[in-house]
Every structure is written in structure tokens, then in C-alpha cells.
C-alpha positions as CSV (number, residue, x, y, z in Angstrom):
1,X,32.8,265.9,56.8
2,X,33.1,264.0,53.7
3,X,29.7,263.2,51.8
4,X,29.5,260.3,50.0
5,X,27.7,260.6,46.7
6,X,27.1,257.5,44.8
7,X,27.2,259.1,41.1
8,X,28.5,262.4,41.3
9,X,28.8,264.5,38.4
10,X,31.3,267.5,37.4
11,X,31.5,269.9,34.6
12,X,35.0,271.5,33.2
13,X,35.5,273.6,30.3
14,X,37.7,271.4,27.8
15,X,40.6,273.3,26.3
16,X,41.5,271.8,22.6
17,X,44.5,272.3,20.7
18,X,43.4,272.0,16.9
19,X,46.2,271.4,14.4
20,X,46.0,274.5,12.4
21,X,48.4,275.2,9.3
22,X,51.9,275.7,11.3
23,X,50.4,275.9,14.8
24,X,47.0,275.4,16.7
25,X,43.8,276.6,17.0
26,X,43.2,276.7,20.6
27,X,39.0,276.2,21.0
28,X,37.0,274.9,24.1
29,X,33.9,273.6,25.6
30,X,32.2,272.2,28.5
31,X,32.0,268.2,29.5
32,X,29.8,267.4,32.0
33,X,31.8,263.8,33.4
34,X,30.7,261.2,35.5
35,X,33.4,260.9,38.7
36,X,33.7,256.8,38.8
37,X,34.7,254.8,41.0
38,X,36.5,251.3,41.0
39,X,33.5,249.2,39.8
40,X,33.1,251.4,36.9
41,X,36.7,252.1,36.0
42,X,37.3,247.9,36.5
43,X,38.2,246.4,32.9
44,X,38.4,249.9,31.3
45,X,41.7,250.0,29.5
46,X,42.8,253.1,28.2
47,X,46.1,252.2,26.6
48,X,44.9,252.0,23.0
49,X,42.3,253.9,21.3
50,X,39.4,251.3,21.8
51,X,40.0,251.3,25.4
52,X,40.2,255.3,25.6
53,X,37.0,255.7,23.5
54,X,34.9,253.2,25.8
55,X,36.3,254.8,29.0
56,X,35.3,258.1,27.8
57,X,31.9,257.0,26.8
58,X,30.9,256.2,30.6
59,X,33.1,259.1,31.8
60,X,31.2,261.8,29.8
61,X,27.8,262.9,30.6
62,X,27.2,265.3,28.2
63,X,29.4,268.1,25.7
64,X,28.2,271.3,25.7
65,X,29.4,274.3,23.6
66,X,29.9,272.7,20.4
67,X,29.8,274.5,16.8
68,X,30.0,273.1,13.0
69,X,32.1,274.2,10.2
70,X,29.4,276.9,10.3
71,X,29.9,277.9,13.7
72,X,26.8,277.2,14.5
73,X,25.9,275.6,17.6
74,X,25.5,271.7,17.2
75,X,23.0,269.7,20.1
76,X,24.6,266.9,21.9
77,X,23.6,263.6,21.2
78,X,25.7,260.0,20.4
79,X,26.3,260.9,17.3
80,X,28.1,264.4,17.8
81,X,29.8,262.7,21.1
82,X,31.5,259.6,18.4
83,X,32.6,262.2,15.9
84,X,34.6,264.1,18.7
85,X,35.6,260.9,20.1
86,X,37.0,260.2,16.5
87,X,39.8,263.6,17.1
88,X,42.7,262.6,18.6
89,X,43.3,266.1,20.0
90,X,39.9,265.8,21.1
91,X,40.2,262.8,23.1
92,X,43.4,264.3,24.9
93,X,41.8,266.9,26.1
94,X,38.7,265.3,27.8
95,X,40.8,262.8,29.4
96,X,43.3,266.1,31.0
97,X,40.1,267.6,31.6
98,X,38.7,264.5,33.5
99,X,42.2,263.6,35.5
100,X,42.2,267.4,36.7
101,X,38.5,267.4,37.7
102,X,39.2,264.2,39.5
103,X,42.3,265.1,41.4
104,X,43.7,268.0,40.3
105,X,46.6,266.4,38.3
106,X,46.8,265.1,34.7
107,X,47.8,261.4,33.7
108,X,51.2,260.6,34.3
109,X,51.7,262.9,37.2
């Protein structure tokens, strides 16, 4: 039986690669993303950087498992969600994390 949910939500843990001297830094944390459909993906273009940051402002719910400089924990809130928004590595990984979520595959597959 397939249920039909009209907003469902689902949460992955986000796997960063942070550019770090002469490699990366791998890091993570959890997304909670909101599974769209059609209406809500119509006019959302994600083939510049614009387009990518507006998609990803109605596809994630909340970020969770975040830490400053400091490494301690930062809340979520609209600020903190525009600064990560603002790494490109950052934005990579949410969108593989959403596409796998979504169907299992990432972008391009």
C-alpha cells in the first residue's frame, strides 16, 4: 500500500568535504528536508547559484549538528542556514544528500 503524505519530511546525515590545506576535512550533520513535489519544485531552477540556494531554502527543514570555529554547538535558525548556504561544498552536499533521500541516486545519475 502506498500512503500518500502531503508534506512528508526526511532527515539524512550530510557528509561535507571541507577544503583543508592539501586535502579535506571530511565533517557531517543532520538535514531535516522537506520531500516536494511538482508544485513546489515548479520554477525552482538550480542551474546557477541563485537558483540552488532558493531550492534549498524550501527543501531544508532544519540543520542540526552544527559547531563554530569553537566547536561549539551553534542553534539553527536563518541566519546559520544562509551562512552554510554561502559554502559551496556545503551546498553540494545537501543537494547529494536530498537526491539520495529522495530516490536513492544523486544528480546526474
Amino acid at each position: 500500500m502506498f500512503n500518500i503524505i502531503e508534506r512528508p519530511t526526511f532527515t539524512r546525515i550530510v557528509k561535507v568535504r571541507v577544503p583543508k590545506d592539501d586535502g579535506v576535512d571530511e565533517q557531517d550533520f543532520k538535514a531535516t528536508f522537506n520531500a516536494m513535489d511538482d508544485d513546489a519544485l515548479n520554477g525552482l531552477g538550480m542551474a546557477d547559484i541563485e537558483g540552488t540556494k532558493e531550492f534549498l531554502r524550501q527543501a531544508v527543514a532544519s540543520l542540526d549538528d552544527l559547531a563554530g570555529a569553537d566547536g561549539k554547538p551553534i542553534p539553527y535558525n536563518d541566519e546559520i542556514r544562509e551562512t552554510v548556504f554561502k559554502l559551496p561544498y556545503a551546498r553540494i552536499a545537501l543537494m547529494a544528500a536530498y537526491h539520495n533521500g529522495m530516490n536513492g541516486l544523486l544528480p546526474g545519475n
